[in-house]
C-alpha positions as a printed NumPy array, in Angstrom:
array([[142.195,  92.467, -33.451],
       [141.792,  91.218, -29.6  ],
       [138.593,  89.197, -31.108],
       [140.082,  87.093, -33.469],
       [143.521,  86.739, -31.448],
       [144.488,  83.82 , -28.861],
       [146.506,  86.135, -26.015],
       [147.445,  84.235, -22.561],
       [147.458,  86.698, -20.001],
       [147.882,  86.405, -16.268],
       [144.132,  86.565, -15.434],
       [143.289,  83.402, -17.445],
       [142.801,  82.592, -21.691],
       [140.817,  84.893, -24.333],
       [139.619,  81.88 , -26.256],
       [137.661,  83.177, -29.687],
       [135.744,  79.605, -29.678],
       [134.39 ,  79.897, -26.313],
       [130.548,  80.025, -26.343],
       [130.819,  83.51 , -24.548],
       [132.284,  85.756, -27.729],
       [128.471,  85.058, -29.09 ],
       [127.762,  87.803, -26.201],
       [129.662,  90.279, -28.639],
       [132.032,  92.41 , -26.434],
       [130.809,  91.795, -23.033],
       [132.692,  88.823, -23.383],
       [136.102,  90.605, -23.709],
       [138.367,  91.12 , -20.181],
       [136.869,  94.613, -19.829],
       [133.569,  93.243, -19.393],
       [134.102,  89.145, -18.221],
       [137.128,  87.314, -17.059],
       [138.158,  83.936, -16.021],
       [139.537,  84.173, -12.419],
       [142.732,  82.028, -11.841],
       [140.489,  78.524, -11.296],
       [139.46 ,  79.084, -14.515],
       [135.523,  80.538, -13.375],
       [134.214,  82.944, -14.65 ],
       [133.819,  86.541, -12.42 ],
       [129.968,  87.5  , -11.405],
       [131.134,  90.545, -10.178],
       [129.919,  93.684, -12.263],
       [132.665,  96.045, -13.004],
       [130.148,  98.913, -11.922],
       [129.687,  97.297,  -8.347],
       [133.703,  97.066,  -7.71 ],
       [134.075, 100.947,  -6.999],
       [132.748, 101.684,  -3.846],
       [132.709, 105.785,  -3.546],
       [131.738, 105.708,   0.098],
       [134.737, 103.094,   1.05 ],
       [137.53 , 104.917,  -1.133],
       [136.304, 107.92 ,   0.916],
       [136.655, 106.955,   3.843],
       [139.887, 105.182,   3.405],
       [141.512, 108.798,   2.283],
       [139.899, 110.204,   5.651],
       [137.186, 112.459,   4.313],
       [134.345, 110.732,   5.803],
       [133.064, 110.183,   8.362],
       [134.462, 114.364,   9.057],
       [132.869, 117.803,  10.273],
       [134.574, 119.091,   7.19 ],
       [133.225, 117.241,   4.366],
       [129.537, 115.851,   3.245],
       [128.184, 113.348,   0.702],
       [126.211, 115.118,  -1.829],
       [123.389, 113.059,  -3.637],
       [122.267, 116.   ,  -5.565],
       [123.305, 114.134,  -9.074],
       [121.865, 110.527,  -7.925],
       [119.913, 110.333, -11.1  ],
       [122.637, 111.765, -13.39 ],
       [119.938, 114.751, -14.178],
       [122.36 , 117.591, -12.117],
       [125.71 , 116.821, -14.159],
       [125.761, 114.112, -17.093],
       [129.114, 113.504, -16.988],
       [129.877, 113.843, -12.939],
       [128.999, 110.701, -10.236],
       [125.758, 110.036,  -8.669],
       [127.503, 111.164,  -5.401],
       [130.088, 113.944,  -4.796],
       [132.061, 115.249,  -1.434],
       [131.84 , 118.879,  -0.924],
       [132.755, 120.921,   2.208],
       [129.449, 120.095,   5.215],
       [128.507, 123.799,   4.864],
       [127.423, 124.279,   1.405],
       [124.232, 122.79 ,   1.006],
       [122.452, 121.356,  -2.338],
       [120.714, 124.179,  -2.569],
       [123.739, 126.482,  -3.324],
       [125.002, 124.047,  -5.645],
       [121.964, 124.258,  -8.144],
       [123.641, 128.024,  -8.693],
       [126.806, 126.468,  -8.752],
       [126.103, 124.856, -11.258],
       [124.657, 127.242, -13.871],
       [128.139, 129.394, -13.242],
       [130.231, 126.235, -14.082],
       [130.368, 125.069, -17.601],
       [128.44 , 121.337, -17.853],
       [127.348, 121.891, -14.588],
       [130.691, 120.912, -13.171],
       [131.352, 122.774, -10.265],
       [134.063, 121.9  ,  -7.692],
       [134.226, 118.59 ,  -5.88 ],
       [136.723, 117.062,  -3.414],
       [139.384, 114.206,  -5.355],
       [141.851, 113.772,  -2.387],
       [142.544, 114.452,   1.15 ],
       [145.709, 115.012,   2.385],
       [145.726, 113.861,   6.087],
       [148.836, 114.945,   7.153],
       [148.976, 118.478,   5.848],
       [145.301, 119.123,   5.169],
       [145.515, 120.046,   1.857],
       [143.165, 118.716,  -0.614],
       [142.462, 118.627,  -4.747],
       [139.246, 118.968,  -6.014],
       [138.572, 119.467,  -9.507],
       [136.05 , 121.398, -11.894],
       [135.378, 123.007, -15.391],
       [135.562, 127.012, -15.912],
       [133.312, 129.257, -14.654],
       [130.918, 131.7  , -17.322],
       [132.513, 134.607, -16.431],
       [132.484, 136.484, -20.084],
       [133.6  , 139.664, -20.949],
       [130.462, 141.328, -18.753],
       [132.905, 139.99 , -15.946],
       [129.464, 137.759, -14.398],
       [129.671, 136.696, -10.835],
       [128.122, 134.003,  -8.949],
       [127.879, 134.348,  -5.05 ],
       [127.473, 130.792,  -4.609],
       [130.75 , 129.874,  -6.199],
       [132.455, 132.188,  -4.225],
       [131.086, 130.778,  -1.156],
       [131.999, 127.845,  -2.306],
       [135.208, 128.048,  -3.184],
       [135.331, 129.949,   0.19 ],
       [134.595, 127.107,   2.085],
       [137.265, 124.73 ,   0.621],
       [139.603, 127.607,   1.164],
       [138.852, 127.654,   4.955],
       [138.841, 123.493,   5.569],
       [143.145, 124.145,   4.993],
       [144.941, 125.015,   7.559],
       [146.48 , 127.794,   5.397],
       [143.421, 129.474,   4.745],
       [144.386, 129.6  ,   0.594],
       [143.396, 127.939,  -2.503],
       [145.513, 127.435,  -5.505],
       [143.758, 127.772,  -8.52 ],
       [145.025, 125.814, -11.441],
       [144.139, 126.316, -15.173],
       [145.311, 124.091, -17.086],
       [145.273, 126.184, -20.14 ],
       [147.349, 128.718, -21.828],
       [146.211, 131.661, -21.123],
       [145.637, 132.642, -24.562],
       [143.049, 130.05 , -24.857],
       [142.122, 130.501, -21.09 ],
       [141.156, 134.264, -22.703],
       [139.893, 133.152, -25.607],
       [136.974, 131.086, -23.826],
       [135.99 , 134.516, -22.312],
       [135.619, 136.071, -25.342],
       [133.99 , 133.736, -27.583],
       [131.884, 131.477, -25.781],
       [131.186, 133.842, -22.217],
       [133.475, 131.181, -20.244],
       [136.265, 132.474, -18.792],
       [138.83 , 132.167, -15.291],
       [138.158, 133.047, -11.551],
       [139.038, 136.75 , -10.49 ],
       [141.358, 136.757,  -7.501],
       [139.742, 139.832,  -6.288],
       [136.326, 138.777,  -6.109],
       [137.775, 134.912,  -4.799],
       [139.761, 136.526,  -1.697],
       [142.756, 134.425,  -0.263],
       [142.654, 132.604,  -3.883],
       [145.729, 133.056,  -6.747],
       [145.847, 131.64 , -10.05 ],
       [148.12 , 129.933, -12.364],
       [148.018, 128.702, -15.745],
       [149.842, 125.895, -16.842],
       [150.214, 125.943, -20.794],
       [148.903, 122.279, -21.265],
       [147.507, 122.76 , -25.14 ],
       [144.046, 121.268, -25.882],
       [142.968, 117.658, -26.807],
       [142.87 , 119.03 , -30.485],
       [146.593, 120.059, -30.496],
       [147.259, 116.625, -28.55 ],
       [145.891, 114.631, -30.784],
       [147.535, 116.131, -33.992],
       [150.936, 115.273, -32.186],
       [150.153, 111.943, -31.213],
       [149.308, 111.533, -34.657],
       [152.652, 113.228, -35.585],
       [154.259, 110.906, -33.31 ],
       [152.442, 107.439, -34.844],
       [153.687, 108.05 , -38.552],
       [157.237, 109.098, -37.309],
       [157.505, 105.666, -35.641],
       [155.835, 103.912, -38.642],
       [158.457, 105.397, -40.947],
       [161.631, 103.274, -42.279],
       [162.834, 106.032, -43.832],
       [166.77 , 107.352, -43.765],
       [165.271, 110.683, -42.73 ],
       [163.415, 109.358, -40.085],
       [164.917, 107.033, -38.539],
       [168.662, 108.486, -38.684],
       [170.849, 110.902, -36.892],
       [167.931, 113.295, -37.103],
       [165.293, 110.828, -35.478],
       [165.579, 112.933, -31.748],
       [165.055, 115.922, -33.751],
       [161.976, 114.48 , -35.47 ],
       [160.575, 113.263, -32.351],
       [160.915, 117.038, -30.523],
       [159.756, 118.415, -33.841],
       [155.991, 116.18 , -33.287],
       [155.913, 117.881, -29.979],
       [154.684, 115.287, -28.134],
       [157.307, 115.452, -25.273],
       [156.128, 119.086, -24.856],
       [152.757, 117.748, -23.871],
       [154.277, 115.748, -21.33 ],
       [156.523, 117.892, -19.861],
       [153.654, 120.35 , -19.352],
       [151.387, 117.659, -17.368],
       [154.492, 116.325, -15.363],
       [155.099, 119.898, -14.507],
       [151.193, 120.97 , -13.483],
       [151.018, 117.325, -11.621],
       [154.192, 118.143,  -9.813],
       [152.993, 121.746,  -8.836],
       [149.863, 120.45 ,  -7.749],
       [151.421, 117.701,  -5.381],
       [153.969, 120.328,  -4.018],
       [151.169, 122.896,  -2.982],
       [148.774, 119.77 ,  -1.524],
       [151.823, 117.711,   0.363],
       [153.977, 120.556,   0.933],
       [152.342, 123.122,   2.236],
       [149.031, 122.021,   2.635],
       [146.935, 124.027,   0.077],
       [143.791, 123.801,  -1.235],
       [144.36 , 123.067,  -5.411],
       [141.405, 123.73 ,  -7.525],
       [141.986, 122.24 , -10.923],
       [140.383, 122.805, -14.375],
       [140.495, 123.579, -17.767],
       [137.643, 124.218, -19.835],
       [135.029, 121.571, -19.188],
       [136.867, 119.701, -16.846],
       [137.794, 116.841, -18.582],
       [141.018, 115.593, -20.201],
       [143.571, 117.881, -18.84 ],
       [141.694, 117.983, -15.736],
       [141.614, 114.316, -15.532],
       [145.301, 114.28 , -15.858],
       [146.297, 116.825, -13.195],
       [144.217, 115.637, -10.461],
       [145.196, 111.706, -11.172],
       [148.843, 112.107, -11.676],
       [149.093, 114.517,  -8.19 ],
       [147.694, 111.882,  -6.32 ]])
């Protein structure tokens, strides 16, 4: 319990008498923390980020190739993306308001990181509705059209980050689906076999009791076997691998990687974060 526990840590003291735990959890280091004079921090954790300055120090902006969107300013585009996006100068919001009813959540593909060197870039995104009717959306061709032709390679790697079973199984079920090669030209796919957060957390789970155990069975000359047998190194592997592809393609040979999932979230996150 961080609350009712006295930790030193580098930053300063979590102190449960100090008048500041009456604030609840605002007053925990995620929220308020004692610089190393012993003061307090004014600074809002929301003002720290500063999109435009992170942007420019990769190189995307200021650049004839890239533009700040501020189509999602007031959230009411995409809940769950930033008030302000980089997409490639060509595409303009209007485009993206079609974009976005082809991409599941409204999540439709935005610029993480600039390779200066080589040129290549990752930008990431959920699935688009493709379905069994095999839908198409113009706009998210051009789009993904335009990111192909800001490489100097002229080609976009498409990573799923599903099996393809379940990559399949979105199409059927729920009208979702994975980009056609043939209708996104100089485009190729691959999917990466990362399992869902379902599966993920059932292992970690797995995992947790195995290392809570002081049993003879599990903690003997079988304890590797038990820890393969959770499957949790299997998970790893599979994000170490995609992250690795991903950096190879971007650093290598200056690609453009397009990464997603399903809604473009926890294996998404991964991919893009660990390529960096």
């Amino acid at each position: 319990d961080v609350i009712s526990n006295k930790n030193n840590y580098k930053g300063g003291v979590i102190n449960e008498t100090d008048a500041n735990k009456n604030k609840g959890v605002e007053w925990l280091f995620a929220f308020s923390h004692r610089n190393k004079n012993g003061s307090y921090s004014s600074q809002k954790g929301w003002n720290i980020y500063q999109p435009e300055k992170e942007w420019s120090r990769l190189g995307m902006i200021p650049s004839q190739k890239w533009r700040v969107s501020n189509i999602n300013i007031d959230f009411s585009f995409s809940p769950s993306y930033p008030r302000k996006f980089v997409l490639p100068s060509s595409i303009p919001d209007s485009l993206l308001m079609e974009v976005g009813k082809f991409r599941s959540r409204a999540r439709i593909p935005i610029l993480c990181w600039f390779h200066v060197p080589k040129g290549g870039s990752i930008w990431r995104c959920s699935q688009p509705k493709v379905g069994m009717g095999n839908n198409i959306c113009i706009e998210d061709e051009q789009l993904i059209a335009s990111i192909r032709s800001s490489t100097p390679c002229n080609h976009v790697k498409i990573i799923d980050a599903r099996p393809f079973k379940n990559a399949m199984t979105n199409r059927v079920v729920r009208g979702m689906g994975y980009e056609d090669e043939s209708r996104y030209h100089g485009t190729s796919i691959s999917f990466q076999n990362i399992e869902n957060i379902h599966a993920v957390r059932s292992s970690l789970e797995k995992l947790f009791k195995l290392s809570q155990s002081t049993s003879s069975s599990s903690m003997g000359s079988n304890y590797l076997a038990n820890i393969e047998n959770t499957g949790w190194l299997n998970h790893i592997r599979a994000i170490l691998v995609g992250a690795v592809k991903a950096a190879a393609f971007v650093g290598r040979k200056g690609l453009a990687v397009v990464i997603h999932c399903s809604d473009g979230w926890d294996r998404t996150s991964q991919l893009t974060s660990l390529s960096q």
